[in-house]
N, C-alpha and C positions, 0 to 999 in steps of 0.2 A: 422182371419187367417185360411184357408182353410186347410183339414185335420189336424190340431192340435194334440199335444197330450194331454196335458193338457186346461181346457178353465173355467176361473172365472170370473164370470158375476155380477156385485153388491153384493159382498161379506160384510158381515156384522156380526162382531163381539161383543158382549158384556157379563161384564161381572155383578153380583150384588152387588150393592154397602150395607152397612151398613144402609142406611135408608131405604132400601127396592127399590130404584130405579134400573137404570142400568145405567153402564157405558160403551159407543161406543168404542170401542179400535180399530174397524176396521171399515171406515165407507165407504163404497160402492166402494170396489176395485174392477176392471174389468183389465184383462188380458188372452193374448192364449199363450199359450210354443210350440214351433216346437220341430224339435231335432236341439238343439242350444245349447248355454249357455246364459243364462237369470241374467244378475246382477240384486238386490234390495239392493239401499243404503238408507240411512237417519238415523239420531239418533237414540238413545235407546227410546225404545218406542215408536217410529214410525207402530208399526204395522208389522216389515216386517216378524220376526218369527210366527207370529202371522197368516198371509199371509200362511205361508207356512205349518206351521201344521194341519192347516185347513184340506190341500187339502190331507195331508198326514191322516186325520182320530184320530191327537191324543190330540187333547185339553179336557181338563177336562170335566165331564160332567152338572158340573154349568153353560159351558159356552155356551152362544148361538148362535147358525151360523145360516143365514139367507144367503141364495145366491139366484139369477134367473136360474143361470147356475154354479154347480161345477163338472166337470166332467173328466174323464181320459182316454185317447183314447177309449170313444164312451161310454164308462161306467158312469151312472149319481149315482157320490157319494153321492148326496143328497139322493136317495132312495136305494142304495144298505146298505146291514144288517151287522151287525156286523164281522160277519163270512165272510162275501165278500169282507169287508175292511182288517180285518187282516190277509185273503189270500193276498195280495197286498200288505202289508207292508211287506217288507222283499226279496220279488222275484223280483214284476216289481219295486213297490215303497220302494224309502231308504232315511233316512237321517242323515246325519252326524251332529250330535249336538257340541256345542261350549266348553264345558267343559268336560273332561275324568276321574274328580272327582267326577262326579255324573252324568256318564252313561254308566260305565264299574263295573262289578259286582264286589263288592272288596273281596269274596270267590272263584273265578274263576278264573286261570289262563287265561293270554293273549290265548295262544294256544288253550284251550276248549271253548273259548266264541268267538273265529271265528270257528271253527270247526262247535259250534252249530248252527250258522249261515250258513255254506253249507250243513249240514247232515238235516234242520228244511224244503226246502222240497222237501228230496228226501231220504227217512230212507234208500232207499238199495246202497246208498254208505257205504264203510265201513270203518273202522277205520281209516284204514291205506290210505286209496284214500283220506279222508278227512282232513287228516294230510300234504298230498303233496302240497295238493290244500291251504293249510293255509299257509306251508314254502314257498309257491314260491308266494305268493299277499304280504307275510315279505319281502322276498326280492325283489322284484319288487316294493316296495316302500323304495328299496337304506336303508334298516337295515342288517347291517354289520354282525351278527350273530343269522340268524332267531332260530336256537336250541335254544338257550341261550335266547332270549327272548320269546320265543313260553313257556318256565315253567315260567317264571315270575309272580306276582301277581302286579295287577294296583298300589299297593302302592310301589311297589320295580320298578317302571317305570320314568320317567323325564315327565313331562307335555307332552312336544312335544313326547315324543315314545307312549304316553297314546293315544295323537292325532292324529297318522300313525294307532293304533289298532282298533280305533273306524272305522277310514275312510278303513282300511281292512277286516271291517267288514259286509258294507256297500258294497263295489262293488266287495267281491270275487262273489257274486251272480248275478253281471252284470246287475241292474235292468235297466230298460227302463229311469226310471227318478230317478232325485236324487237331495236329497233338502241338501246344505252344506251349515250349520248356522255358518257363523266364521269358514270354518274349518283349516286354515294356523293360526289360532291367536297366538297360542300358538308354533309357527315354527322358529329358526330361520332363516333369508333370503334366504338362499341357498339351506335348507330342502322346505321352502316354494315354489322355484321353481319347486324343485323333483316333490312335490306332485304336485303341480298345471298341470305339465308337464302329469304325468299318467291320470290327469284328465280327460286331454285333446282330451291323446292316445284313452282314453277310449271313450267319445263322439264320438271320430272320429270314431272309431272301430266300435263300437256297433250301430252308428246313434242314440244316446241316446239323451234325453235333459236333462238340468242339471242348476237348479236353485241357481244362488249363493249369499249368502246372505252375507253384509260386510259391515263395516266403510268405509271400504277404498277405497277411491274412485278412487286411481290412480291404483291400485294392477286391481281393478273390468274395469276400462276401456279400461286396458292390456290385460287383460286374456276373457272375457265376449264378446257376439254378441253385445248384446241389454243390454240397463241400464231403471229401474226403478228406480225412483227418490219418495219417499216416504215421507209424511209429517201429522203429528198428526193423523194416521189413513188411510190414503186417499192419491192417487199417485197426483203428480204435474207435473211429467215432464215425457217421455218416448223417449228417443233418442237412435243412434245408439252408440255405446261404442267409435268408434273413434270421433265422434263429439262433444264428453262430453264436450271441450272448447269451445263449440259454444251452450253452454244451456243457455236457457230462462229468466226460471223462478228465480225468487231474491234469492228464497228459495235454488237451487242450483249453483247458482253465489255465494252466502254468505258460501256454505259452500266450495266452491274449493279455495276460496280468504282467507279461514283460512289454509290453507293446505301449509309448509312451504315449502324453495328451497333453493338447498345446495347455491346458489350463491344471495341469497335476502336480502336484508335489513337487518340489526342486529335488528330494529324496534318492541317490541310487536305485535304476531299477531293479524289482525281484531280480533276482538269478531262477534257472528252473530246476526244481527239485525233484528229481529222477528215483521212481522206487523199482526195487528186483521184482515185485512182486507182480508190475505191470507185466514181465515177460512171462512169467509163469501161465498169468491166465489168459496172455493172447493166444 
């Protein structure tokens, strides 16, 4: 894809096993991000968070990434230093993690851990600008009383209000790209819309791209440009999001054919039927 923002070329993951070997977790993913919205579906453990922290700079440092090309608009993260990555986390690069049990500081009010996310980088706002700019991303993601949860602490929060903080954390700073692991999981359907709704506002606004990671395959083919289709490591299918019904590969026929409909069969759903054969030829 010409001009990209993002662009991963043979991405390779592994991590060390206990006999001293390693284990592939990611094994030769290639993809480019425009400013879009980019789905990545497949099981747990398919690789897709995997995928995605990569390119965001934050996997452990046992783990080892190997790419041709990992790079971000014109920046090659393979050779940029520590200090170049994590100017980039936070400004241009964000991501919204899946759970807000363990990745919302549980000593920090809601209101001071988005604050410190707009004051982290540009010190000479001041208190009180930083404080505006956090009430109005609370309420711009349809929270009914930003004061009152602006002094909150993550454990006096409901999951889903924990999962509005984290994702307000993330794009009061408008980054260029943004990687959201699950970030509606924990939403009810109506909240889920809200949010998905600003998401959107936002790509469109900002021309941002916006990588979204999910189960769901029908939520991701609603909301998403383009779907990656992820299997033990390694993509199998890449289609446009409205064609999802017209994929390929068994690997995602099996998993739409488990996906139930208000109007279907009373029936046990499929189970999915897994061949050797798929690893072979990925």
């Amino acid at each position: 894809m010409t001009g990209a923002l993002a662009e991963i070329r043979n991405l390779r993951i592994a991590f060390p096993t206990e006999n001293g070997g390693w284990h592939q977790a990611v094994r030769g993913v290639s993809f480019s991000l425009g400013r879009e919205k980019l789905g990545i579906v497949g099981e747990s453990g398919s690789g897709k968070s995997l995928s995605g922290r990569a390119l965001l700079g934050v996997l452990p440092d046992y783990a080892r990434v190997e790419a041709d090309v990992l790079s971000f608009d014109g920046i090659d993260l393979l050779r940029a230093s520590r200090g170049e990555r994590r100017k980039l986390r936070g400004s241009r690069l964000g991501m919204v993690l899946q759970d807000p049990k363990f990745s919302l500081n549980p000593v920090m009010t809601a209101g001071a851990q988005i604050m410190e996310a707009v004051r982290i980088g540009n010190r000479r706002i001041s208190s009180a600008e930083a404080k505006k700019a956090t009430l109005a991303i609370l309420e711009s993601l349809h929270i009914r009383d930003p004061e009152l949860v602006f002094d909150r602490y993550p454990h006096e929060l409901s999951g889903g209000m924990g999962q509005r903080i984290m994702i307000a954390m993330m794009v009061v700073r408008e980054p260029d790209l943004l990687i959201a692991d699950e970030p509606t999981s924990a939403l009810d359907v109506t909240v889920q819309m809200q949010v998905l709704s600003i998401l959107d506002e936002l790509v469109t606004r900002r021309q941002m791209g916006l990588i979204f990671i999910s189960h769901d395959l029908q939520l991701v083919s609603r909301f998403c440009d383009r779907i990656i289709v992820m299997y033990a490591g390694q993509i199998v299918e890449t289609l446009n999001a409205k064609e999802l019904g017209a994929a390929q590969h068994p690997y995602t026929k099996g998993l739409l054919a488990c996906l139930p409909t208000i109007d279907g069969p009373l029936s046990p759903l499929p189970t999915l039927q897994r061949d050797a054969a798929w690893m072979d030829t990925l």
